[in-house]
N, C-alpha and C positions, 0 to 999 in steps of 0.2 A: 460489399464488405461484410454485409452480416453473416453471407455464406463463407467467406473467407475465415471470420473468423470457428465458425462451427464446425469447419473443416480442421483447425489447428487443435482446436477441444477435442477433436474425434481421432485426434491424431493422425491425420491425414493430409497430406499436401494440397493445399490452395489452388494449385496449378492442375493436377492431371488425377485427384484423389487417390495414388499410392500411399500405402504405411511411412511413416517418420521415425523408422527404427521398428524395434522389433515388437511383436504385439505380446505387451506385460499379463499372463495370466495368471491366477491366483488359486490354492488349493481352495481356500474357502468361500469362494464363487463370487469374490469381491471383482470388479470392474478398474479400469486401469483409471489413474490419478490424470483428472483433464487441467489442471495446472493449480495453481494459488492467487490469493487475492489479496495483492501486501496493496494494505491503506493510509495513507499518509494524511494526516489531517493539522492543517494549522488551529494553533492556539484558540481558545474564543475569542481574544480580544482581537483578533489579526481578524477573524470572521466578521468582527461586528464593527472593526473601522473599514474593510472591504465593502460590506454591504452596505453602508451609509454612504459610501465614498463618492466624487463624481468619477466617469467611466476613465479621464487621464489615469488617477492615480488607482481605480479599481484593475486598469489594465496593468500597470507597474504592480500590481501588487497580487497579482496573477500570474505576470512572470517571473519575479520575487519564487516564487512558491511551485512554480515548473522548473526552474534550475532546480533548485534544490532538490525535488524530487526527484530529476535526473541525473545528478549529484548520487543520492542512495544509489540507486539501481544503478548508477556506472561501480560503485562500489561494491554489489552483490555478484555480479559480472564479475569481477575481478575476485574474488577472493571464494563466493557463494555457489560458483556455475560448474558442477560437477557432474560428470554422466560416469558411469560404468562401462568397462570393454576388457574383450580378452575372455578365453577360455574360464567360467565361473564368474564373471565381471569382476577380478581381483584388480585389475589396472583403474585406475581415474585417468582420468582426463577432464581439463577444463575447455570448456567449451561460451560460445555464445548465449546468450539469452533472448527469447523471444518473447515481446514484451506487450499488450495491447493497454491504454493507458486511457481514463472515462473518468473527466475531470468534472466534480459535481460543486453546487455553491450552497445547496441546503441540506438540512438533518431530516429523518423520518417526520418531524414535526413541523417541518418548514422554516427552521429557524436558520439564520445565514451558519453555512458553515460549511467553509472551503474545505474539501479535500481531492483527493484524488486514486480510484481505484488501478491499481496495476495489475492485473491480469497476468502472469507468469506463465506462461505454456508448457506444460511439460514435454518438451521438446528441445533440447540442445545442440547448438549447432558447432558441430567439428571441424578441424581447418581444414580436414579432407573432402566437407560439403556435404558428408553424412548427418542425421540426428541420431540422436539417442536422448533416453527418458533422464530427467534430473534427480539426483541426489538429493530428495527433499532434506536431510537433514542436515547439510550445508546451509540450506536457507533460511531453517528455523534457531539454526546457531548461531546467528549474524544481524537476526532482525532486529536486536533491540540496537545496536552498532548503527544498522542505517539509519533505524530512526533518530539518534542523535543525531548523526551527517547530515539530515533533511532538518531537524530543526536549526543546526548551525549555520547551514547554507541557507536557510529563510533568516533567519535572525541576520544575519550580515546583511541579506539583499534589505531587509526592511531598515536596517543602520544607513544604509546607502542613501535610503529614500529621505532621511533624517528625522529616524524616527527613534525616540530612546527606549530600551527595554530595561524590562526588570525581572529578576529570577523568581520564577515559582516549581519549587522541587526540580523536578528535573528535566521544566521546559521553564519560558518564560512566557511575558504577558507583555504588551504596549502597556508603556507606562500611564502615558494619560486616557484612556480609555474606561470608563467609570465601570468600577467591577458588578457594581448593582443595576450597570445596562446590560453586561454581559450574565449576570443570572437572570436576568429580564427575557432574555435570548437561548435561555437552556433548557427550555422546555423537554425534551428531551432525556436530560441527564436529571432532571424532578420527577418524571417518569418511573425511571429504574430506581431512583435510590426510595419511591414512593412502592414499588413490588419488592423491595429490599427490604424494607420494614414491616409489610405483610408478611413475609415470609419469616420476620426474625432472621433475615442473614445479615453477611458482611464481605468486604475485602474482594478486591479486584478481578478472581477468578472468576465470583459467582457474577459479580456484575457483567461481567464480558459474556458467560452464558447468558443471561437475561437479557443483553442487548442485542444477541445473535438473534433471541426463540421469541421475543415480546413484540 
């Protein structure tokens, strides 16, 4: 599998290592795009009744959190999955998505926190059984769309489970889950807003770079 998938990064077939469309080169000696890493992460408080949980309801609450992520990404597919074709690649076309999917339960600090990486291949597959390279910016037009879908679809699988939630901004929280156990548990996010403040900065861009580079 690991060669399978380094074959799909390298743009190359799994099966017999032929091209997956045609090979993308760049005037300015940049190398072809080996896919994207759309990351879907549940709530802290959903991380931190998961990781206290016993394994019945840690398993319910795992698949809780794999629908819904497959929820998103049935929805990037549909609407996000675009290749190029035709003389100039003036045509679109939607195609499949090829998707490898590296479901983790902790943060760089070890602190519980389910998420899950999807791996997006730049590679689309055609109904004629051709690939061709993705229209990344169909997917970055869309992201913050699925990530609401995956919150909404975790949020119902956890209703299911009967458990009550409560909004915060523009995800929510389990309600009885002590917020002071979940900053107990965010070692992590005291990290960055702790080189936030060395640095004198602010606001959500910078932090996402410092969470990428730190």
């Amino acid at each position: 599998q690991k060669d399978e998938l380094r074959a799909l990064m390298l743009g190359l077939s799994p099966e017999d290592g032929s091209p997956l469309g045609q090979v993308q080169r760049y005037r300015d000696g940049r190398e072809r795009t080996p896919g994207w890493d759309l990351t879907f992460s549940a709530p802290k408080s959903v991380s931190v009744l998961w990781g206290q949980a016993n394994d019945d309801l840690r398993f319910a609450i795992q698949a809780a959190h794999a629908a819904a992520v497959g929820e998103a990404i049935s929805y990037l597919e549909e609407v996000a999955a675009t290749t190029r074709r035709g003389q100039g690649g003036v045509e679109l076309e939607r195609v499949g998505l090829v998707v490898a999917t590296f479901e983790h339960g902790t943060s760089r600090c070890l602190d519980p926190q389910l998420h899950t990486h999807c791996l997006v291949m730049n590679a689309g597959l055609r109904d004629d059984g051709a690939f061709g390279a993705l229209r990344s910016r169909d997917l970055f037009e869309h992201k913050m769309t699925a990530g609401s879908l995956y919150r909404l679809g975790l949020g119902q699988g956890l209703r299911e489970l009967g458990y009550e939630l409560k909004a915060e901004g523009s995800w929510f929280e389990v309600a009885k889950v002590p917020p002071a156990l979940c900053e107990s548990f965010s070692k992590r996010r005291q990290a960055i807003e702790s080189l936030l403040s060395e640095l004198g900065a602010s606001g959500p861009r910078v932090a996402e770079k410092l969470a990428l580079t730190s």
